[in-house]
DOTORKOL-310136 format. One record per residue (C-alpha): chain; x, y, z. Coordinates in steps of 0.25 Angstrom, whole numbers, plus 2048, in hexadecimal, padded with zeros to 3 digits. Each point is the difference from the previous one (the first is absolute). Example, Ala and Ser with C-alpha at 12.3 -4.5 7.8 and 13.67 -1.06 7.14 Angstrom:
  kolti   c1   c2   c3
      A  831  7EE  81F
      A  806  80E  7FE
end
This chain:
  kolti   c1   c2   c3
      A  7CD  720  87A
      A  7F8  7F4  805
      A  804  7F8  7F5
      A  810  804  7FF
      A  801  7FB  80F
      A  7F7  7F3  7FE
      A  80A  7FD  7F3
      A  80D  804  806
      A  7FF  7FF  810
      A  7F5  7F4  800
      A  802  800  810
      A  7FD  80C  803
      A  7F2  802  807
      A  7F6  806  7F6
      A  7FB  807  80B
      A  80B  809  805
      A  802  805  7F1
      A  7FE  80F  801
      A  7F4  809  7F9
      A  800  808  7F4
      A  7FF  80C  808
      A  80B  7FC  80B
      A  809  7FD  7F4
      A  7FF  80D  7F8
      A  803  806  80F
      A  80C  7F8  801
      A  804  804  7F1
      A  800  80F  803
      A  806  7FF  80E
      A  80D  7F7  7F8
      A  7FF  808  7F0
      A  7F9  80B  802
      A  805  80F  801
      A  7FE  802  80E
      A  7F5  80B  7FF
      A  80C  808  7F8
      A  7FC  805  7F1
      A  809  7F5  7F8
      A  80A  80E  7F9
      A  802  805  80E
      A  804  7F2  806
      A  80B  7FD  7F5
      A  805  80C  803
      A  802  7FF  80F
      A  804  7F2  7FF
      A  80C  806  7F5
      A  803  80B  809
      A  802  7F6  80C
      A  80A  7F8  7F9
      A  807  80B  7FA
      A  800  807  80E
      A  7FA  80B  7FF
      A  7F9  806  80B
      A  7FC  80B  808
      A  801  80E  7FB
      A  80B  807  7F7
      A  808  80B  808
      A  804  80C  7F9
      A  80C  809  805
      A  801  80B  7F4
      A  7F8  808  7F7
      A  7FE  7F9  7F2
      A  803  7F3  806
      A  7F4  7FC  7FC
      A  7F8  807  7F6
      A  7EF  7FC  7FF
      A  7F8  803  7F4
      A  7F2  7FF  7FF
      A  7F4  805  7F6
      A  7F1  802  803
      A  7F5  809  7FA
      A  7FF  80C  806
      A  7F2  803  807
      A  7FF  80E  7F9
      A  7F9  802  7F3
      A  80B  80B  7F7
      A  7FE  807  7F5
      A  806  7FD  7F4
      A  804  80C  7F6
      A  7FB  7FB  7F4
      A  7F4  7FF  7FF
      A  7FB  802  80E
      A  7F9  7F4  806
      A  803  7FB  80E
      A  80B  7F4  800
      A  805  7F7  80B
      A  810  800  800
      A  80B  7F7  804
      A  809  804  80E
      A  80D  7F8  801
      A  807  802  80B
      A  810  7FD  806
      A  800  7FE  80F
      A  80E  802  806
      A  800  7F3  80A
      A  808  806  80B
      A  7FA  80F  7FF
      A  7F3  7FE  7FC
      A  803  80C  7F5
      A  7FB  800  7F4
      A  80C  804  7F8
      A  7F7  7FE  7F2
      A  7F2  801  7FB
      A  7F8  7FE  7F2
      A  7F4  804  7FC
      A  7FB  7FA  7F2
      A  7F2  7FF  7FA
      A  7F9  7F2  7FF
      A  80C  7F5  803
      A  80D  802  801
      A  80B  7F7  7F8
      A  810  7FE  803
      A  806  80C  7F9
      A  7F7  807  80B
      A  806  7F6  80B
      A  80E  801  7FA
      A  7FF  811  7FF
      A  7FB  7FF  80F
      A  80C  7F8  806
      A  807  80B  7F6
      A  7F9  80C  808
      A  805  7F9  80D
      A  80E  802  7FE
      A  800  80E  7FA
      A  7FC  80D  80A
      A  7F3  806  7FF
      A  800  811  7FB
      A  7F9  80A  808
      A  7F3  803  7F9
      A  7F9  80D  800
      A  7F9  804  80C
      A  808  7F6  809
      A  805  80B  80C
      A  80F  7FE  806
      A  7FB  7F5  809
      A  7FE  7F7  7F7
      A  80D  801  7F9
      A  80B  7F5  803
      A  806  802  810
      A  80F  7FE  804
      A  801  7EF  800
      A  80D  7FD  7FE
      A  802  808  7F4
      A  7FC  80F  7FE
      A  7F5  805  7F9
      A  80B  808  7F9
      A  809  7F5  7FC
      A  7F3  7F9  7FA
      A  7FB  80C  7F8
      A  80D  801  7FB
      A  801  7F2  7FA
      A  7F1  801  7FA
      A  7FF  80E  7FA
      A  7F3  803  809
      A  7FC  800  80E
      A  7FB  7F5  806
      A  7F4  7FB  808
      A  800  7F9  80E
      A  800  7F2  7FB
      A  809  7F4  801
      A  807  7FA  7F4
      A  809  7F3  7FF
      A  803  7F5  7F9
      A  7F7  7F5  803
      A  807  7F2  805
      A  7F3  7F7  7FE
      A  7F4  800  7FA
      A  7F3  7F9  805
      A  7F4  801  7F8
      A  7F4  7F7  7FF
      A  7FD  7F6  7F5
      A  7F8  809  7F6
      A  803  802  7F0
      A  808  80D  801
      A  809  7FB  80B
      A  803  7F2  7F9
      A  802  806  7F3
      A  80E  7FD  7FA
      A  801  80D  7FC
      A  800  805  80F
      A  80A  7F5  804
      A  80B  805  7F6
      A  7FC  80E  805
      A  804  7FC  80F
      A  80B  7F6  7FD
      A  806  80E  7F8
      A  7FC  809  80C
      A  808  7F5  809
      A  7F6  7FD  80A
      A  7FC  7F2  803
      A  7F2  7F9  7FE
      A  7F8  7FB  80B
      A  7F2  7FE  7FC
      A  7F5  7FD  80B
      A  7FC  7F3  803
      A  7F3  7FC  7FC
      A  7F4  804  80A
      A  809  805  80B
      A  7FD  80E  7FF
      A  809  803  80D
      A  80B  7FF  7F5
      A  7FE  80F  7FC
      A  7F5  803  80A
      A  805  80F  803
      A  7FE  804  7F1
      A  7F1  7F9  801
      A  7FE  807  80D
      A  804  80E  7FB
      A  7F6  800  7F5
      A  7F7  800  80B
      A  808  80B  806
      A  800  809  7F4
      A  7F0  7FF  7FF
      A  7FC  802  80E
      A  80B  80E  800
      A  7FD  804  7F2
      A  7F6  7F8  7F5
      A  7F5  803  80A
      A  801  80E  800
      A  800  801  7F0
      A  7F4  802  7F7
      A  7FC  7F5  7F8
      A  804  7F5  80B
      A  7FC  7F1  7FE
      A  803  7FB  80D
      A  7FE  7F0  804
      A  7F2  800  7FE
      A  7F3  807  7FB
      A  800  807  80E
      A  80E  806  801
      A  7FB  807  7F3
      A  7F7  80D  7FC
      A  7F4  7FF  7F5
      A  809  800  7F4
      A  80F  800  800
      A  803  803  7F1
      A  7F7  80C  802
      A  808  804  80A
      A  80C  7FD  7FC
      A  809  80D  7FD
      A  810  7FB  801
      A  807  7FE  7F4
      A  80B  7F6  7FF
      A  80C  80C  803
      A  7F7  808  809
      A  7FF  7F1  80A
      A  80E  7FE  7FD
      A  805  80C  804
      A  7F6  7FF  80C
      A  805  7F2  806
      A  810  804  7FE
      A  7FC  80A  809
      A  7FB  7F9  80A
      A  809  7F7  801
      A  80D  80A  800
      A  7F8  80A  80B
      A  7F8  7F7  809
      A  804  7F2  7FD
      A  80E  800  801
      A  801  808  80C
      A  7F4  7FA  807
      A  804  7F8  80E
      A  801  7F1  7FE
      A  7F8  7F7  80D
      A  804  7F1  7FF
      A  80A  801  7F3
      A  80C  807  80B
      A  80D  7FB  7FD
      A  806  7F4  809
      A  80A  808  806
      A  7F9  80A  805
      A  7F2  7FC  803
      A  7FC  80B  807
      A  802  80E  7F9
      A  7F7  805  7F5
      A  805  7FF  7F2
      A  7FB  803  7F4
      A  804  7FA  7F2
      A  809  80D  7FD
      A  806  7FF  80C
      A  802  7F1  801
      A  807  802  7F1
      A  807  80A  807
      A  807  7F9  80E
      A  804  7F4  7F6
      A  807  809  7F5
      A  808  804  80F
      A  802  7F2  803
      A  803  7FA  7F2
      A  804  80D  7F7
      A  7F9  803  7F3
      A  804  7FC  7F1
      A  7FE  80C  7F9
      A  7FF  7F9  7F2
      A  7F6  805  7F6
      A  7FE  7F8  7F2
      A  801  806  7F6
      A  7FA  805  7F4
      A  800  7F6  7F9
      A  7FB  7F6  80A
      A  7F2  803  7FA
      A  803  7F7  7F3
      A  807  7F3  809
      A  7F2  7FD  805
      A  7F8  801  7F3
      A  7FD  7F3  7FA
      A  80D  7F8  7F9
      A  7FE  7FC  7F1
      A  80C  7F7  7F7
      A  7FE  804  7F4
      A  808  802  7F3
      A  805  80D  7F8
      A  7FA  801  7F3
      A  808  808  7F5
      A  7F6  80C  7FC
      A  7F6  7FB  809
      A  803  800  80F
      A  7F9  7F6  806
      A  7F3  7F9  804
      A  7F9  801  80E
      A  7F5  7FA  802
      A  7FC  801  7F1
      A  804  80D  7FE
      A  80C  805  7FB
      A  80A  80A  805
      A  80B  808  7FA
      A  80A  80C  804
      A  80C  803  7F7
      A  80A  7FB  809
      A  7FD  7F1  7FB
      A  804  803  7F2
      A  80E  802  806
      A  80A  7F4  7FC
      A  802  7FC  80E
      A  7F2  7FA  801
      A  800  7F9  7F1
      A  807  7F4  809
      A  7F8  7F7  80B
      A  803  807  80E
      A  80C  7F8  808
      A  7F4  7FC  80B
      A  801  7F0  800
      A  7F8  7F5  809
      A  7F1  7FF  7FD
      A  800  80E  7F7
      A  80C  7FD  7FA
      A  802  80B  7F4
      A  7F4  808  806
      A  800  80F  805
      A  7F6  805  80C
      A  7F7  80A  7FD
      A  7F7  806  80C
      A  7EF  804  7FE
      A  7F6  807  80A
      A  7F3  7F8  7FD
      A  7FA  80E  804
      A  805  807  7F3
      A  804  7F8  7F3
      A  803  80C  7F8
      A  810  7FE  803
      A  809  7F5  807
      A  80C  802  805
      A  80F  7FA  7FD
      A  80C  802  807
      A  80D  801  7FA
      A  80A  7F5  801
      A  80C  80A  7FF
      A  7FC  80B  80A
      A  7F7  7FA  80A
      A  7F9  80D  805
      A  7FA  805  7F2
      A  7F3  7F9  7FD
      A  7FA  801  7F4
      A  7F1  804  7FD
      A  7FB  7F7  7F3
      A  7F3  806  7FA
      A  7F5  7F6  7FC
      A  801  801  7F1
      A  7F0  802  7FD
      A  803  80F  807
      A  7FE  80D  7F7
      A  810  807  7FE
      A  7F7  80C  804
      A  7F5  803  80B
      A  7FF  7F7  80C
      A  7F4  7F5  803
      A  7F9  7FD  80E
      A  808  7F3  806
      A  7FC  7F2  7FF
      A  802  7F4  808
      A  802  7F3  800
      A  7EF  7FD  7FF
      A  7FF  809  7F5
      A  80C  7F9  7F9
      A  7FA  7F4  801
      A  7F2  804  7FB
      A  807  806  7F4
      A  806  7F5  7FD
      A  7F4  7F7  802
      A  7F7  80A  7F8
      A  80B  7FE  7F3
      A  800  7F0  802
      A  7F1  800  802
      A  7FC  808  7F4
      A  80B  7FA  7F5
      A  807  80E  800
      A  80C  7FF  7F8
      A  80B  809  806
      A  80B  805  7F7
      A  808  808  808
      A  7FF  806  811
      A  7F8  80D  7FA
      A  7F5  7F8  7F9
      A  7FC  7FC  811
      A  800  80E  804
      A  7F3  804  7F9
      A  7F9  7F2  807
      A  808  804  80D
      A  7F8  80F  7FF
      A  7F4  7FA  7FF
      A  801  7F7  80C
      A  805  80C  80A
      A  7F4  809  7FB
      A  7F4  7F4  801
      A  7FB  808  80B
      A  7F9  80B  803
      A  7FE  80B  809
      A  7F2  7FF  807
      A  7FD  80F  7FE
      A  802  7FB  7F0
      A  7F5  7F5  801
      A  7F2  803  7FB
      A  7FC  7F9  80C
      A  805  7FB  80D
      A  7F5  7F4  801
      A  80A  7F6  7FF
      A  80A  807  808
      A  802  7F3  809
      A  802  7F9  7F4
      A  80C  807  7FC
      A  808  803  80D
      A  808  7F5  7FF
      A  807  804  7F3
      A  803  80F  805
      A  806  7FC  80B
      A  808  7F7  7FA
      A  802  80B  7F6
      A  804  809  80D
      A  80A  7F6  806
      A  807  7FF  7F3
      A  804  811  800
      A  800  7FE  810
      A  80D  7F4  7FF
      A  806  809  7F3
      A  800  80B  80A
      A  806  7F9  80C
      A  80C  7F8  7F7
      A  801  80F  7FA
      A  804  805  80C
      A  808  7F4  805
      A  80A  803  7F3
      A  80B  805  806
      A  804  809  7F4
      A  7F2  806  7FD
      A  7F9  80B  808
      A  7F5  7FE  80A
      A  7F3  800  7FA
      A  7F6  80C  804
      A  7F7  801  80B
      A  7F3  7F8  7FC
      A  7F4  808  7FE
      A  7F6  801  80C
      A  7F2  7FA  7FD
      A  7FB  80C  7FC
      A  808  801  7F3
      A  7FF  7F0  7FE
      A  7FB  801  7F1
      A  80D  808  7FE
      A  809  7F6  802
      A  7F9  7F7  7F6
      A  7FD  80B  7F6
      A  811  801  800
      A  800  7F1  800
      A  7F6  801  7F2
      A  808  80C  7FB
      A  80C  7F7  7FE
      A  7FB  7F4  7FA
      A  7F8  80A  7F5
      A  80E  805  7FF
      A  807  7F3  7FD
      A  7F5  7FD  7F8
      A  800  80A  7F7
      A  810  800  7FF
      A  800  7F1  7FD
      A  7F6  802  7F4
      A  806  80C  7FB
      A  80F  7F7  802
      A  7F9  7F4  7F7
      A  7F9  80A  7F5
      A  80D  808  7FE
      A  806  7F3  7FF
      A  7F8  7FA  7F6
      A  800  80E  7FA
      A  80F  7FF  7FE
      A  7FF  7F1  7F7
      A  7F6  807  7F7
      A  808  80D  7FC
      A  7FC  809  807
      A  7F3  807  807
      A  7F1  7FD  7FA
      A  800  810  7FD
      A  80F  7FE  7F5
      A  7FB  7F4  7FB
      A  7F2  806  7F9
      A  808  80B  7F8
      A  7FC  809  7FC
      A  7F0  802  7F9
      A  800  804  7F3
      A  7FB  80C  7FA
      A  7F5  7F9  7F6
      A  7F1  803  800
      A  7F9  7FA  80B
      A  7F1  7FE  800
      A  7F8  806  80B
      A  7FB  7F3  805
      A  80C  7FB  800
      A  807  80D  807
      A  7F5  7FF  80B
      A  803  7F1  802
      A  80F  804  801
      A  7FD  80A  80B
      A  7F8  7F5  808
      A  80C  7F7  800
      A  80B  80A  803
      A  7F7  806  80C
      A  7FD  7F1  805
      A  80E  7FB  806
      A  803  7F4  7FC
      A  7F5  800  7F6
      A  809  801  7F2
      A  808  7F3  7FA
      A  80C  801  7F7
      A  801  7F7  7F4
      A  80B  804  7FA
      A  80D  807  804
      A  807  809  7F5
      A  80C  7FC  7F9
      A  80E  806  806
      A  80B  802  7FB
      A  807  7F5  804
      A  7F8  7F4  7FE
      A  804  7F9  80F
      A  7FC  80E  808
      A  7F3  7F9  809
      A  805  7F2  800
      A  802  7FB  80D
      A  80D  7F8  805
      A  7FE  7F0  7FD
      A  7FE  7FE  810
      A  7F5  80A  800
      A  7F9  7F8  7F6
      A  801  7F3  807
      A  7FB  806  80B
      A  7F2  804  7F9
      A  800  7F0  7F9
      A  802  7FB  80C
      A  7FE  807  80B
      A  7F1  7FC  800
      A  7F5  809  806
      A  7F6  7FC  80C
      A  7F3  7FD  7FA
      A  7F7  80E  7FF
      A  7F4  7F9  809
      A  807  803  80C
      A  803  80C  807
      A  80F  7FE  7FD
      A  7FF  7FE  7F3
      A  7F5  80B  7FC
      A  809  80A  806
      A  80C  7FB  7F8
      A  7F6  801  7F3
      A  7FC  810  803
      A  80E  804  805
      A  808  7FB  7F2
      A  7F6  800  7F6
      A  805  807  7F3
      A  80E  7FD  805
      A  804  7F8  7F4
      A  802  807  7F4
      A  804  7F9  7F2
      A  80D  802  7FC
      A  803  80B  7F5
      A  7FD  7FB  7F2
      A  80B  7FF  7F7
      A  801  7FC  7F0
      A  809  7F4  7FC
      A  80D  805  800
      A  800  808  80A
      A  7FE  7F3  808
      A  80B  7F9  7F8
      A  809  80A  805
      A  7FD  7FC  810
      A  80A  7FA  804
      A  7FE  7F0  802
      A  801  801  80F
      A  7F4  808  800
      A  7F8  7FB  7F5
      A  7F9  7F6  809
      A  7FE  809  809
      A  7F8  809  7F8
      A  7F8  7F4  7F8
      A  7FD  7FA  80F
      A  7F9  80F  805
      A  7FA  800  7F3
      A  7F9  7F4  802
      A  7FC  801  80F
      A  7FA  810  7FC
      A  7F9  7F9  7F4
      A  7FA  7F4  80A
      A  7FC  80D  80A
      A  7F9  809  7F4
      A  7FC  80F  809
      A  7F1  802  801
      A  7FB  808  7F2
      A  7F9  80C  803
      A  7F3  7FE  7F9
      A  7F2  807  800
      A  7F9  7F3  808
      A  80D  800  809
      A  7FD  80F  802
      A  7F1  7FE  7FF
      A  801  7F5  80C
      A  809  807  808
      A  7F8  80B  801
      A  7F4  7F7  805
      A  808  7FA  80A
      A  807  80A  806
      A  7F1  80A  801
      A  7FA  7F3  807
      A  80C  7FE  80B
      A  7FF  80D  802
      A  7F1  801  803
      A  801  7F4  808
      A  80B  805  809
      A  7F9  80E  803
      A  7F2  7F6  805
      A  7FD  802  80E
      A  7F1  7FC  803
      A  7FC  7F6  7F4
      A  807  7F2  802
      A  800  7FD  7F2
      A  80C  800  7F6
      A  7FD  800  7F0
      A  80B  7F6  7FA
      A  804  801  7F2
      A  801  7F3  7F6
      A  80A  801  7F5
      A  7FC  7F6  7F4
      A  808  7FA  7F4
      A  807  7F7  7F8
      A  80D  7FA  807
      A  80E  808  7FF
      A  7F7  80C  7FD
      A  807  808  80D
      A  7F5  7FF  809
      A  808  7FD  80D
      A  80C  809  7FC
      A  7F6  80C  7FD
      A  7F9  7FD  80E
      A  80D  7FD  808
      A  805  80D  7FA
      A  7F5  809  805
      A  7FF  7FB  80C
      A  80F  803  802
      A  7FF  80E  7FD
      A  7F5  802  809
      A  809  7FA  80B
      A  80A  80A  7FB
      A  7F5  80D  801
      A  7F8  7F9  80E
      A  80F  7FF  807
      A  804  80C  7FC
      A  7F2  807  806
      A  800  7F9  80C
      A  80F  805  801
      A  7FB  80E  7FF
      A  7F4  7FE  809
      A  805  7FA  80C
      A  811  800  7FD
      A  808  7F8  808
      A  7F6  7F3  803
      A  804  7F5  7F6
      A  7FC  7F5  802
      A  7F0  803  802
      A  7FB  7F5  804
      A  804  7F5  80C
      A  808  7F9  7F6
      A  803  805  7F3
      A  7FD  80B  7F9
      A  7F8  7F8  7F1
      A  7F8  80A  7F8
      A  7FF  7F6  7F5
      A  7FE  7F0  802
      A  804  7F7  7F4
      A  7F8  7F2  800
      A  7FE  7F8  7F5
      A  7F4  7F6  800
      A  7F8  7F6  7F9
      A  7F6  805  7F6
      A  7F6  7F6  80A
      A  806  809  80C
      A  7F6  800  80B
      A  801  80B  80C
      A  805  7F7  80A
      A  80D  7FE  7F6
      A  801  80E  7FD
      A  800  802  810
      A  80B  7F4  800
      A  809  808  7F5
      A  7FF  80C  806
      A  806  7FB  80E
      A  80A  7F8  7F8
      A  805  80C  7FA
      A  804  806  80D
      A  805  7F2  803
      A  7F3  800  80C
      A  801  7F3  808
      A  7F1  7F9  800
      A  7F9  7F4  801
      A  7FF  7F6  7F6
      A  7F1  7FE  804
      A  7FC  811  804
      A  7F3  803  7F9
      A  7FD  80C  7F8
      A  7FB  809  80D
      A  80E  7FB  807
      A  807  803  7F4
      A  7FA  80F  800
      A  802  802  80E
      A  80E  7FD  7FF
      A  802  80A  7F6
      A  7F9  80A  808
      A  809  7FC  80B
      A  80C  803  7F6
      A  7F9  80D  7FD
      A  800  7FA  7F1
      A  7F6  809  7F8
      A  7FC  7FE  7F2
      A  7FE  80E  7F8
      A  7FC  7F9  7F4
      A  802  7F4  7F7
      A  808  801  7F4
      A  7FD  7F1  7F6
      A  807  7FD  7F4
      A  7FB  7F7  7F7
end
């Protein structure tokens, strides 16, 4: 400073130039931000020049409509798998009544559909539940209960509904989502967010959080409160309300006490001394204004789902989100052509999906405006039904295919990968321990969260029933042994779908294409080792299938043998592909052999077809029965056995299969393992029914590794995790290596080498 006044004002006294400190004083006072925070000033200053000022004055009900989220400060009970959860209250404060005409309760966060399905419950009239008396049904404002009941086929609770005018809400994710905006803009109702860091914008919705917890959290068990002290010893243990049981508990509240509870310094301007309560307030200005007895309708519901342009592919529907949908309605002419829409999406139709459940989206059609049509995700079974998925599990179905180089042929081939995702986890009565019990939370809850949201979109479809009541906590592993029941189901109808499937290209079932045996002599050796195989499922190979008749019968069609060139198959040391291995081995039988001119007589069309399976069955010879096979298996199978059954004695006896390459060493392992698979699935099913998967994760009786022939147990431990596609560090040692397996309950009954 000193030298910018010597160079540019050379008279001025050196002296009189001020310090650093009285500069930097000076510097605030002109620049600074006046003791404001910098947001909070920009704000104001825009305010003042737009002018703004002072505070909004309301004169109606849904005038002006505030919408806020927080945790709830009661631990709830999900139904699941029964641990203590926080959840998620939104609320819709009515401005001018200080109602609350609307209310949602979801576990965790909340998203926009829940917002949008919230401004949707606002507008439509709340049903009188069971054990709600005659007080609590709707009184005489402006319109008869009667009237009311009429128009919505049931009786109706003591609760405002209206049309909301405007919207504030604060600036967090669900609120500014676009999603949400389109939702309002369709409802009608302006947006007018908060400004930032004035929390008297919407301060009645902050102050009746407060409200709700002083009259109603602090008397429920499991309450968090503020701080440690508000608090008992242990809120999860205490904790005893399920999701519908606090639901059901705050909508009464609000209807019976709330609504009719006197109001102190919220009195309405013209008439500042009565008492008024938010019913009877909603009530003098339906007197003074009238009320607008408009319901939405039905199919409401689908305007405020998410919008999606997409086209109409013939024969295959069309792609959401990377998964395609179809109904038969699309194959109809009138959707071959681009739809008549122009602007941004010109030539693009709208098709509507609730992120909570992507088994179906939903189209609307353009020649009658009231009919929408439910398109099915392709991937679904024609029969049987699976649990609902959401837009998370789409995504990490997705990811799973990209990450592991899955090639997907077709919607069915994700189903099997989709089943495995929604039974990863398991129930903690299931667990051979609970030691890592903290460990694992996470995952079930948001495993509950996921059938929680499929419940709640359930039962805001308009055309579907309500769901049932959910269990109470006592019956929680219920719920989750249904939930198992149905991915077993789906499961087992999807591998029985793909094996009659590949059944059908091959001529039929395994049992007609052995023909009949012969009547020769049969050794008794050989007789006993034939008893082994037909008593051991799985355990017998076909080599050669017996001439027919006609020479085509067991030719599969020339897609069908494109599809097993190149269809590819996940690589068998993965848990993916080894259960690929086990479920279609034996699947692929030669074709029928023919003499010369019988094949001459083929027509040309199919002679290609027929030399092409002969070459891919000759490239895949079956596995020969032989007496070392026999001999091996028999080995293999005793020492798995005997390992499984150990319950003191840590140690598992491996076996070590030696010999020249091409000799059958990995098929003859791979194929014993397979059909012990087969015999220890089929006796856990018999032990303990109804509990696949047994373990946290999946349900593996037999790992496929392949190694080095220098393999050291820190990269056996390395494969082993890589088969269930473990994540793990790079640098983990061996003991990190083991725990982690322990951690994924991932027990080795015995080590199976060939070569």
């Amino acid at each position: 400073m000193h030298q910018y006044m010597r160079e540019r004002f050379p008279a001025f006294p050196a002296e009189k130039i001020p310090s650093r400190w009285t500069f930097a004083d000076v510097w605030k006072e002109w620049f600074g931000p006046g003791g404001a925070r910098p947001r909070y000033g920009r704000t104001a200053r825009a305010a003042a020049e737009a002018g703004v000022s002072g505070r909004m004055v309301v004169h109606r009900p849904g005038q002006v409509l505030v919408l806020d989220s927080t945790p709830m400060p009661v631990k709830l009970r999900e139904t699941v798998f029964g641990d203590a959860v926080t959840a998620t209250l939104t609320l819709a404060l009515d401005l001018y009544t200080h109602g609350l005409p609307a209310f949602r309760l979801t576990l965790q966060s909340d998203t926009s559909v829940d917002i949008a399905m919230l401004l949707r419950d606002v507008m439509l009239p709340l049903p009188m539940r069971e054990g709600w008396g005659e007080d609590m049904e709707w009184p005489y404002a402006g319109v008869p209960a009667d009237v009311i009941a009429e128009f919505t086929g049931h009786r109706v609770a003591a609760l405002p509904f209206f049309a909301p005018e405007t919207v504030t809400t604060d600036h967090g994710g669900p609120y500014k989502n676009h999603d949400l905006v389109e939702a309002e803009r369709e409802i009608g109702c302006r947006i007018l967010p908060a400004r930032v860091l004035r929390q008297t914008d919407k301060f009645g919705v902050e102050r009746q959080f407060l409200t709700i917890q002083t009259m109603l959290f602090e008397h429920l068990l499991g309450f968090t409160g503020g701080d440690v002290a508000d608090r008992g010893a242990d809120p999860e243990r205490d904790a005893s309300l399920t999701l519908a049981q606090a639901e059901h508990a705050i909508a009464t509240w609000i209807v019976q006490i709330w609504q009719n509870r006197k109001l102190g310094e919220y009195a309405p301007s013209w008439a500042p001394g009565e008492d008024h309560s938010p019913n009877t307030l909603f009530a003098a200005a339906m007197e003074q204004g009238g009320f607008d007895l408009d319901f939405p309708e039905p199919g409401f519901y689908y305007k405020v789902l998410r919008k999606h342009h997409v086209k109409i592919h013939p024969r295959r529907g069309v792609k959401i989100l990377g998964l395609w949908y179809h109904h038969p309605v699309l194959d109809e002419p009138r959707f071959g052509q681009p739809s008549a829409r122009g602007g941004r999406h010109a030539g693009q139709w709208v098709v509507r999906s609730d992120r909570r459940d992507r088994r179906q989206v939903f189209f609307q059609d353009p020649d009658d405006h009231e009919t929408w049509h439910v398109l099915r995700w392709r991937g679904l079974p024609p029969e049987g039904e699976i649990p609902a998925f959401s837009d998370k599990t789409a995504d990490a179905l997705l990811g799973h295919v990209k990450a592991n180089n899955i090639k997907i042929h077709s919607e069915d081939e994700l189903l099997e990968h989709l089943l495995g995702i929604l039974g990863a986890v398991t129930p903690v009565d299931q667990w051979p321990s609970q030691a890592e019990k903290k460990a694992g939370k996470k995952r079930r809850v948001a495993q509950a969260r996921e059938i929680a949201r499929a419940q709640t979109a359930a039962a805001d479809r308009p055309a579907e029933p309500a769901p049932a009541a959910e269990p109470s906590a006592a019956r929680m592993p219920a719920a989750w042994a249904e939930h198992a029941r149905m991915i077993n189901r789906a499961v087992d109808t999807d591998r029985r779908r793909r094996r009659e499937e590949a059944l059908a290209g091959t001529g039929g079932s395994t049992d007609a294409a052995r023909g009949p045996e012969p009547a020769a002599h049969v050794p008794a050796a050989a007789a006993r080792r034939r008893r082994r195989r037909d008593d051991c499922p799985g355990g017998r190979r076909v080599t050669r299938a017996p001439a027919h008749a006609d020479q085509l019968e067991g030719l599969p069609s020339r897609s069908k043998i494109a599809e097993m060139i190149l269809g590819g198959r996940p690589p068998r040391d993965t848990y993916v592909g080894w259960q690929s291995y086990r479920s279609r081995r034996g699947l692929l039988l030669p074709a029928p052999a023919i003499t010369l001119q019988q094949w001459r007589t083929i027509p040309e069309s199919r002679r290609a077809d027929y030399d092409l399976f002969r070459h891919l069955t000759n490239a895949n010879l079956p596995l020969q029965d032989t007496p070392m096979h026999d001999t091996v298996g028999r080995l293999i199978r005793r020492r798995l056995r005997g390992n499984t059954m150990k319950q003191d004695d840590p140690t598992r006896a491996g076996v070590m299969v030696s010999g020249w390459g091409n000799y059958g060493k990995t098929a003859s392992v791979c194929s014993t393992a397979a059909v012990f698979e087969d015999h220890w699935l089929q006796m856990h099913s018999y032990l303990k029914p109804g509990t696949l998967p047994g373990t946290r994760d999946i349900h593996a009786p037999v790992v496929y590794v392949s190694t080095p022939v220098t393999a050291t147990p820190k990269s056996l431990c390395v494969s082993i995790l890589g088969f269930f596609r473990a994540e793990m560090r790079k640098s983990a040692t061996l003991p990190e290596l083991v725990r982690d397996g322990g951690r994924g309950k991932v027990q080795v009954c015995g080590q199976l080498s060939p070569g």
